[in-house]
KEDOBA-826467 format. One record per residue: x negated, y negated, z of N, C-alpha, C in turn; residue number from 1; residue in three letters. Coordinates in steps of 0.2 Angstrom, whole numbers, plus 5000, padded with zeros to 4 digits. Layout:
<setors>
 n.xx n.yy n.zz ca.xx ca.yy ca.zz c.xx c.yy c.zz seq type
    X    Y    Z     X     Y     Z    X    Y    Z NUM  ALA
...
</setors>
This chain:
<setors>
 n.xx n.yy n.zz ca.xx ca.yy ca.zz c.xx c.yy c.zz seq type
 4734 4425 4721  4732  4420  4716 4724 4418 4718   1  UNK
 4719 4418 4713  4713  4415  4713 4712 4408 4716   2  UNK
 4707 4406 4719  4706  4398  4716 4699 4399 4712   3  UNK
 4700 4394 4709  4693  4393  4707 4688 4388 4709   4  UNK
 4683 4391 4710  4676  4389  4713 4669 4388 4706   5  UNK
 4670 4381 4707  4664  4377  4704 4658 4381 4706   6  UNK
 4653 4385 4703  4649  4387  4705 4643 4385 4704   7  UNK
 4643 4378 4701  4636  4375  4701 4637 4370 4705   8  UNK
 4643 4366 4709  4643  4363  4716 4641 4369 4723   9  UNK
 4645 4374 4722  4642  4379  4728 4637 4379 4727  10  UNK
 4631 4383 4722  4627  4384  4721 4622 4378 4724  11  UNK
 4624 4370 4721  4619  4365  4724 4622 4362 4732  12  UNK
 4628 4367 4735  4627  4365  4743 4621 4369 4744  13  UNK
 4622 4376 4743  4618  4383  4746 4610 4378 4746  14  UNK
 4609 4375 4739  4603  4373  4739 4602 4367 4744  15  UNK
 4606 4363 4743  4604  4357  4748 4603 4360 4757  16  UNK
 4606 4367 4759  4606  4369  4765 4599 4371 4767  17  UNK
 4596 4377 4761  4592  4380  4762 4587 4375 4761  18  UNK
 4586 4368 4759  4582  4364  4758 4581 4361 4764  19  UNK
 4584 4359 4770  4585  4356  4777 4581 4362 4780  20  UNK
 4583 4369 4780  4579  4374  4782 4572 4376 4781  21  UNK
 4567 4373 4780  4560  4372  4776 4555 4375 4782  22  UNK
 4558 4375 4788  4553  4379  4792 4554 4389 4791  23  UNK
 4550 4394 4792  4551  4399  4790 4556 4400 4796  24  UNK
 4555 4397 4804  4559  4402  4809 4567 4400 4808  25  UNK
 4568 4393 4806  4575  4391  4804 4578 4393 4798  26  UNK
 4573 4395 4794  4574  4400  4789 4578 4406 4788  27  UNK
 4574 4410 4793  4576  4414  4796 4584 4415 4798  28  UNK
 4583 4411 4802  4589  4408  4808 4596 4409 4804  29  UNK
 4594 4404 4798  4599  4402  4790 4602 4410 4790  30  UNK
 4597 4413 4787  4600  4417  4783 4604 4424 4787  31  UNK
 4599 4423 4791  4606  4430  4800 4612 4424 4800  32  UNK
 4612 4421 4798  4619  4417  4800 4625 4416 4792  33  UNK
 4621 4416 4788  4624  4416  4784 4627 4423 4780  34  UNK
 4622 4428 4780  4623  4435  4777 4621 4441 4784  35  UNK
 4625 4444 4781  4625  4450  4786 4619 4454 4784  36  UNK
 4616 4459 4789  4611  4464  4789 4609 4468 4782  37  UNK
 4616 4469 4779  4615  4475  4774 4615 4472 4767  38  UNK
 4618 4463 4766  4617  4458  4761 4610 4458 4761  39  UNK
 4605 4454 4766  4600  4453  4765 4595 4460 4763  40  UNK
 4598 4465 4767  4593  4470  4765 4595 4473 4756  41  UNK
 4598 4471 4754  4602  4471  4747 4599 4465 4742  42  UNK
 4597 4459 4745  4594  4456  4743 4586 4456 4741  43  UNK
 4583 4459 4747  4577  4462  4747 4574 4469 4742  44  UNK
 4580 4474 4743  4580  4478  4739 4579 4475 4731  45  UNK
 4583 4471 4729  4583  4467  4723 4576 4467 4722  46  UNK
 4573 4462 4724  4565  4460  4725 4563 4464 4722  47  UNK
 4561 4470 4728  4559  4475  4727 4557 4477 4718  48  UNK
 4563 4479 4716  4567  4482  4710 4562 4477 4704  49  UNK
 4563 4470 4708  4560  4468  4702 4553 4468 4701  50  UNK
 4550 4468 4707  4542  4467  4707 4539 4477 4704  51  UNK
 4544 4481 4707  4542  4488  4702 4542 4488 4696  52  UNK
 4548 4483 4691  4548  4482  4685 4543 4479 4681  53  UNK
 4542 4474 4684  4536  4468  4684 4530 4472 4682  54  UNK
 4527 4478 4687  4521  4480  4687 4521 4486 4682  55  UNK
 4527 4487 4679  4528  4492  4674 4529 4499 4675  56  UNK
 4532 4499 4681  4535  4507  4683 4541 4509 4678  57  UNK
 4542 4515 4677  4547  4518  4673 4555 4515 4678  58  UNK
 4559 4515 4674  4564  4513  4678 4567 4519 4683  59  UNK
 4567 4528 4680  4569  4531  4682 4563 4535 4690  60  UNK
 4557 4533 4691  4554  4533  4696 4556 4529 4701  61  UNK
 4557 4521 4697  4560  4515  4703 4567 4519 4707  62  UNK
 4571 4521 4702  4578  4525  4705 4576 4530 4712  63  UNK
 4571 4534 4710  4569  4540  4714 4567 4538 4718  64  UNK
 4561 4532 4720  4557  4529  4724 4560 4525 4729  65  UNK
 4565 4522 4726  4569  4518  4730 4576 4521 4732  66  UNK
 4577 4527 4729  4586  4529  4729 4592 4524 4729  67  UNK
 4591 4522 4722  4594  4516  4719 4597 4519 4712  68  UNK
 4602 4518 4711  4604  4520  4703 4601 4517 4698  69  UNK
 4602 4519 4692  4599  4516  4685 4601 4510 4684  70  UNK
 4609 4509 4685  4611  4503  4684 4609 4498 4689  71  UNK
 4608 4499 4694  4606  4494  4698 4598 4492 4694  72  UNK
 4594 4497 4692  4587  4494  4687 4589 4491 4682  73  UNK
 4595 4494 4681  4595  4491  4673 4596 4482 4674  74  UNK
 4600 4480 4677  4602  4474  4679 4596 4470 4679  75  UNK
 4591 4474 4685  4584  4470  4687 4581 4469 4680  76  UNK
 4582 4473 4676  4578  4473  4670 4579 4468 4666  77  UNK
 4587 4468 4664  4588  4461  4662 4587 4455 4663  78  UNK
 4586 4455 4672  4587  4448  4673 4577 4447 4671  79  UNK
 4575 4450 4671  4568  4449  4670 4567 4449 4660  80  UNK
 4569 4449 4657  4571  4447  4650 4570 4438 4648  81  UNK
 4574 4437 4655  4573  4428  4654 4567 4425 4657  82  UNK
 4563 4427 4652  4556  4422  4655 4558 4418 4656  83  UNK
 4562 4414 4657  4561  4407  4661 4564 4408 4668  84  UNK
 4566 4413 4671  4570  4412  4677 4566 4413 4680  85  UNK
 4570 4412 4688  4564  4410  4695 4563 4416 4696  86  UNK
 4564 4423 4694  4559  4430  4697 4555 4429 4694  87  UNK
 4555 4427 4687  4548  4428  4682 4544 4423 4684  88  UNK
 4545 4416 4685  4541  4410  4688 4538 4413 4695  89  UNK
 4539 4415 4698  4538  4417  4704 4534 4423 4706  90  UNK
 4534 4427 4701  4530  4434  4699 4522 4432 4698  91  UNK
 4523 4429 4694  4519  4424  4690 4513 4420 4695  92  UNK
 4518 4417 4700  4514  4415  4705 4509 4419 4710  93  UNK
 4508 4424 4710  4505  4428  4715 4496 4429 4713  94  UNK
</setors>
């Protein structure tokens, strides 16, 4: 049996959490505590994916480049669709 989980109360603990952690080295700290080695580097990876897409690499190079499947770009790709989301606000800022 499931339960179900509210995912915009998680969602707004996560954020109140990482909000207390505002210095980079507690930061840090946060996230080795939170997710394991291969989440985070899976998180980065993602990054990655997106800031390729962003700068307009073919998706099938990002594949080879990064030895990542299609679908894993294709996801980045979509998520990058929503101009309004924070990979794009945040692209944006650099």
């Amino acid at each position: 049996m499931y339960r179900y989980i509210d995912m915009s109360s998680s969602s707004l603990v996560l954020l109140r959490l990482f909000e207390q952690a505002s210095r980079k080295k507690l930061l840090r700290e946060l996230l080795d505590d939170l997710f394991t080695p291969a989440e985070i580097e899976d998180f980065a990876l993602r990054w990655r994916i997106i800031q390729e897409l962003h700068s307009g690499a073919p998706q099938r190079s990002i594949a080879q480049k990064l030895h990542v499947s299609l679908s894993k770009i294709t996801r980045g790709s979509r998520v990058l669709l929503n101009n309004r989301g924070a990979f794009t606000r945040l692209l944006h800022k650099k």
